[in-house]
C-alpha positions as CSV (number, residue, x, y, z in Angstrom):
1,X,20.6,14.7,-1.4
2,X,20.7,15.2,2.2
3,X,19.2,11.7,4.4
4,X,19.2,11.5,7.9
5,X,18.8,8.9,10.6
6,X,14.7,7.7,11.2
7,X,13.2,9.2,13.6
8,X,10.0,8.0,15.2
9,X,7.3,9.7,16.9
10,X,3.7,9.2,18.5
11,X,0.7,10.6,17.5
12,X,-3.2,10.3,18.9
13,X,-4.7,8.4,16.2
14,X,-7.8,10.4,14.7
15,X,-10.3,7.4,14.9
16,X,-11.3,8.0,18.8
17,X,-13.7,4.6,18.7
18,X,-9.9,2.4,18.4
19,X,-8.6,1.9,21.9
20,X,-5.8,4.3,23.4
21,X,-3.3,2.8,20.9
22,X,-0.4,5.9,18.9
23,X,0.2,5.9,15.7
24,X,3.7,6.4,14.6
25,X,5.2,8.7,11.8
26,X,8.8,8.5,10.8
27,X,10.6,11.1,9.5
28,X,13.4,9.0,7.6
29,X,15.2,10.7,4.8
30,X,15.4,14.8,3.4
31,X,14.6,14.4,-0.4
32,X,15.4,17.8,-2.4
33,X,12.7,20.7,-1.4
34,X,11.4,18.2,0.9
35,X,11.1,16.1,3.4
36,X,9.6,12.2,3.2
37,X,7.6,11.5,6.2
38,X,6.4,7.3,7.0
39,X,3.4,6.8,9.1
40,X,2.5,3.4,10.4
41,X,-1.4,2.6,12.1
42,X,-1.7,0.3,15.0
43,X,-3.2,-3.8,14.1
44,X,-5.5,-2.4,16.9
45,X,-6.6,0.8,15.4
46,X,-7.7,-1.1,12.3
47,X,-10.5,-2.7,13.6
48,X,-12.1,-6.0,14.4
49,X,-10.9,-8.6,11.6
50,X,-13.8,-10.4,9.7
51,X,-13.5,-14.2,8.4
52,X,-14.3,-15.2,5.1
53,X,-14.3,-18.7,2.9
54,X,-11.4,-20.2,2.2
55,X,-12.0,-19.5,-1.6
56,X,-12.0,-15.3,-0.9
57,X,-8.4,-15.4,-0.1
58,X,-6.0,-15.3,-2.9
59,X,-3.5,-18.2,-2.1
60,X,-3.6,-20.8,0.6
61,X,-5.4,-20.3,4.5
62,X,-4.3,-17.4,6.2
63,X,-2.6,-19.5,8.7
64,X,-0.8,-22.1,5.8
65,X,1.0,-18.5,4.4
66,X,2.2,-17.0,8.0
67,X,3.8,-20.4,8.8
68,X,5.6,-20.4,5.1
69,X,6.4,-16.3,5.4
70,X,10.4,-15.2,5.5
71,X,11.4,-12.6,7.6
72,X,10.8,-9.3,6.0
73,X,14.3,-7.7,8.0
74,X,16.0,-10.5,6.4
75,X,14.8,-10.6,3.0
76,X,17.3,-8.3,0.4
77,X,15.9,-5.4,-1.2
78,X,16.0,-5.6,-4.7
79,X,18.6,-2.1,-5.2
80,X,17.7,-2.9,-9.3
81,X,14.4,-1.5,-8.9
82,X,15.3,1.1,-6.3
83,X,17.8,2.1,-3.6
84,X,20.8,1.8,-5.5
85,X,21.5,5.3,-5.8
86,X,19.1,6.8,-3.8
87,X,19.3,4.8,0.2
88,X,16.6,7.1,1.4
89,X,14.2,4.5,-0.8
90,X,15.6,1.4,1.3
91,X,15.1,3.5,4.3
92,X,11.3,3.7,3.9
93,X,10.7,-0.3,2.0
94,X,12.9,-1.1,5.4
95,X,10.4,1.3,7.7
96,X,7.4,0.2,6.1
97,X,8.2,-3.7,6.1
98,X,9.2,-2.8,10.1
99,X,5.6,-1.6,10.5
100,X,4.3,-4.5,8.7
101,X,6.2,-7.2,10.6
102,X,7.4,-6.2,14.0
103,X,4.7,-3.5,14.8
104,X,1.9,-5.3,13.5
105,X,0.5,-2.8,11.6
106,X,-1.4,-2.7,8.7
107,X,-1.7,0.8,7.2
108,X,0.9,3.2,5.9
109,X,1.6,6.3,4.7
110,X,4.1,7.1,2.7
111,X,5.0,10.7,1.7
112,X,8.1,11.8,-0.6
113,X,8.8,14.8,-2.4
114,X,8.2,14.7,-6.8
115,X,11.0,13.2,-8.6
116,X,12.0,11.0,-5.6
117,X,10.9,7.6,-7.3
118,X,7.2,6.9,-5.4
119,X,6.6,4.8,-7.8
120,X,9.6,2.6,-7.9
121,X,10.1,2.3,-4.6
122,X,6.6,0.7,-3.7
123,X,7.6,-1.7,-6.9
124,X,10.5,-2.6,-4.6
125,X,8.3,-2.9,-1.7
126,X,5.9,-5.0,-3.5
127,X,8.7,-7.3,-4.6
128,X,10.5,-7.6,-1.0
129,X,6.9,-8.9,-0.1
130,X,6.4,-11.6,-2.6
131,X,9.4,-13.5,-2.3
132,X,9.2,-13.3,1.6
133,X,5.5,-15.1,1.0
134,X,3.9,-11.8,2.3
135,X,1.7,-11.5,-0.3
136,X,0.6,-13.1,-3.5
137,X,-1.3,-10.1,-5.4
138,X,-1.6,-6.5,-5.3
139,X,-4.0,-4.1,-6.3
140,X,-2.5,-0.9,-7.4
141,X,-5.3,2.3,-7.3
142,X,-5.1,5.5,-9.0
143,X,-7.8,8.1,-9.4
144,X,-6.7,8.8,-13.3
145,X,-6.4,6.0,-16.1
146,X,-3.3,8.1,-17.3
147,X,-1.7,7.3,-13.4
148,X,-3.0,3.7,-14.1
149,X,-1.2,3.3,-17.3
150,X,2.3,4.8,-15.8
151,X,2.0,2.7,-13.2
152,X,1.4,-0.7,-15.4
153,X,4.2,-0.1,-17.1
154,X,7.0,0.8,-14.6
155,X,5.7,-3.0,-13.2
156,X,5.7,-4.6,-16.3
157,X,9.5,-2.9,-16.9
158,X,10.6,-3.4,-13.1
159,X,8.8,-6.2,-11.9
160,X,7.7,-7.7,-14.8
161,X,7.5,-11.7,-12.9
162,X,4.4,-10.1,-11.8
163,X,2.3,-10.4,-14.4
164,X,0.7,-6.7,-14.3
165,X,-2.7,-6.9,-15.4
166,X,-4.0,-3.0,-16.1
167,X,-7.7,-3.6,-15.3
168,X,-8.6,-0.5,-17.2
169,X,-7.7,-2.2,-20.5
170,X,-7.3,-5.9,-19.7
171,X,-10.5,-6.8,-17.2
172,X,-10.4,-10.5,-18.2
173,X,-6.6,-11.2,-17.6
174,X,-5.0,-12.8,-14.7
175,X,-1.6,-12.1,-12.8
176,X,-0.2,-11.1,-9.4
177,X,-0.4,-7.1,-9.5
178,X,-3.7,-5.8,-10.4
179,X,-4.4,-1.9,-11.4
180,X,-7.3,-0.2,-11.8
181,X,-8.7,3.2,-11.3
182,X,-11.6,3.5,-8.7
183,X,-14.6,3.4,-10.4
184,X,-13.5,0.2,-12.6
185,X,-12.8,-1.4,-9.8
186,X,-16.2,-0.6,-7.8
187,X,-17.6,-1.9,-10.8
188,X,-16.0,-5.4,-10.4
189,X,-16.8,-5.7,-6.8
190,X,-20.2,-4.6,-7.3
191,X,-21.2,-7.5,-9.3
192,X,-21.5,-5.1,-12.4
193,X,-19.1,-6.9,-14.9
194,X,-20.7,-10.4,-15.7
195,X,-23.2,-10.1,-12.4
196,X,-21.1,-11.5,-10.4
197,X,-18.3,-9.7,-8.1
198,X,-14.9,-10.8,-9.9
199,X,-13.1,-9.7,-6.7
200,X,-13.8,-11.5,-2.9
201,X,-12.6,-9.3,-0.1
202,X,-9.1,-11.5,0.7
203,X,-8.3,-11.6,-3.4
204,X,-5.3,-9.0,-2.9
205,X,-2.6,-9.0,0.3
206,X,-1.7,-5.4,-0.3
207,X,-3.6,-2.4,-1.7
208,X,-1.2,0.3,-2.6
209,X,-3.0,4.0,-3.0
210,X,-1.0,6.6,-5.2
211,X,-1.6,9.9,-4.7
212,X,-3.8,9.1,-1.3
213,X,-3.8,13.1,-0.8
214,X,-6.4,13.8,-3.9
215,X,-7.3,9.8,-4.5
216,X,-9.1,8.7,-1.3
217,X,-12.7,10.2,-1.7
218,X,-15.6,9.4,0.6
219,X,-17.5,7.7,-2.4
220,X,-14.5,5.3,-2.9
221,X,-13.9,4.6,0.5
222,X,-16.5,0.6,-0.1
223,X,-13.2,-0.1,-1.3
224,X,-11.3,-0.2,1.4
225,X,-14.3,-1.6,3.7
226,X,-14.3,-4.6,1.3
227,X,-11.0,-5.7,1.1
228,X,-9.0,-7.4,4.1
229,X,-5.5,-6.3,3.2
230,X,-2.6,-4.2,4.1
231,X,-3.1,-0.5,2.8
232,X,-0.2,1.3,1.6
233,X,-0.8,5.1,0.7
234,X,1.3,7.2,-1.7
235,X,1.8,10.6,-2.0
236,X,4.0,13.6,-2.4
237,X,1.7,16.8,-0.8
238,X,3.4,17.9,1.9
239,X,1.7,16.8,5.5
240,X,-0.1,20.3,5.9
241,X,-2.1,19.7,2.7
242,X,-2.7,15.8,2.7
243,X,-6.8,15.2,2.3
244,X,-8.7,15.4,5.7
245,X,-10.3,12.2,3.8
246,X,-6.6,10.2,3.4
247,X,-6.4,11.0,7.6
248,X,-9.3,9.5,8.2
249,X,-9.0,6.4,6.3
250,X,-5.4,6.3,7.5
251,X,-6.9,7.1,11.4
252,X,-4.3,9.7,11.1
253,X,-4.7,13.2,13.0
254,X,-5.2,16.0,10.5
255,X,-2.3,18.3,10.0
């Protein structure tokens, strides 16, 4: 496999009501028939931040967990769950944690070619942000329970500390990494399990999207408007055919 040096460009972000702020995209590593593009969305482009009760947010005040937070650029990538063999996957935890924590941004996109480990690689990410106090749980989406189910148990192998809880199968189980599909989980935050929402909108840190280019549809999208979180978007469509949708909710310019 071919990798090369990131390289990181600006682009007009597609949400014109956010200030004058660029998006960035980083081209960081050639993977087989294809290449693996990183995009990162300005703190300002996502909007005015909303305050909730201490009891929505899934660990500690908001201010308690900054002040105990490691350094992400310091923190080792676990290379047991990915990078060992294939550096192009540090490459983009590294870019992505960069966006996170120097940028101050709070949306990314994430695109790399079939067979290039997606999966494992945001498992990586995911741990790289617990033990640096980033986050404390993660909701994992998926538009199909068969995507769900892969997903569960490449955590429960890789990451397994975690506690995966597959919400499809296991809604009255606790842990740390939470998956669902989409329409479970609207069920849960729309008070229709129990009648009561099981979910406030700071219970996850990170929301991780796989396959953002067919997953993120307008119906869905109360999702993302009820959770206060870091979005992480998967996919492996090449940029040309990503959802008009996914650019939207990433405040991305189409094509």
């Amino acid at each position: 496999m071919n990798c090369v040096t990131p390289i990181v460009r600006t682009a007009s972000p597609t949400d014109r009501s956010c200030d004058n702020s660029t998006s960035t995209w980083c081209s960081f590593a050639t993977i087989s028939s294809g290449l693996c593009f990183f995009w990162g969305i300005p703190t300002s482009s996502y909007g005015s931040k909303a305050y909730f009760r201490e009891d929505h947010f899934s660990g500690g005040r908001p201010i308690q967990r900054r002040t105990a937070r490691k350094k992400l650029a310091e923190t080792k990538i676990n290379t047991a769950i990915a990078g060992h063999k294939r550096p192009y996957q540090q490459r983009a935890i590294r870019a992505i944690a960069k966006s996170f924590e120097a940028d101050g941004e709070r949306k990314a996109l994430l695109v790399m070619a079939t067979g290039s480990g997606k999966t494992r690689t945001v498992i990586a990410l995911v741990d790289l942000l617990m033990r640096a106090g980033w986050v404390k749980r993660v909701l994992f989406l998926a538009d199909r329970v068969a995507l769900v189910n892969q997903a569960a148990g490449a955590f429960k192998a890789h990451l397994p500390d975690s506690a995966p809880v597959n919400l499809v199968t296991e809604r009255t189980s606790d842990g740390r990494v939470f998956l669902s599909t989409y329409p479970t989980m609207m069920n849960l935050i729309d008070g229709k399990q129990d009648s009561k929402v099981k979910f406030g909108p700071g219970h996850f840190d990170v929301i991780v999207i796989d396959e953002a280019h067919r997953s993120v549809y307008q119906k869905y999208r109360a999702i993302f408007s009820w959770f206060d979180s870091l979005l992480v978007g998967l996919t492996a469509t090449p940029k040309d055919d990503v959802d008009h949708n996914t650019y939207r909710l990433f405040h991305l310019e189409d094509g």
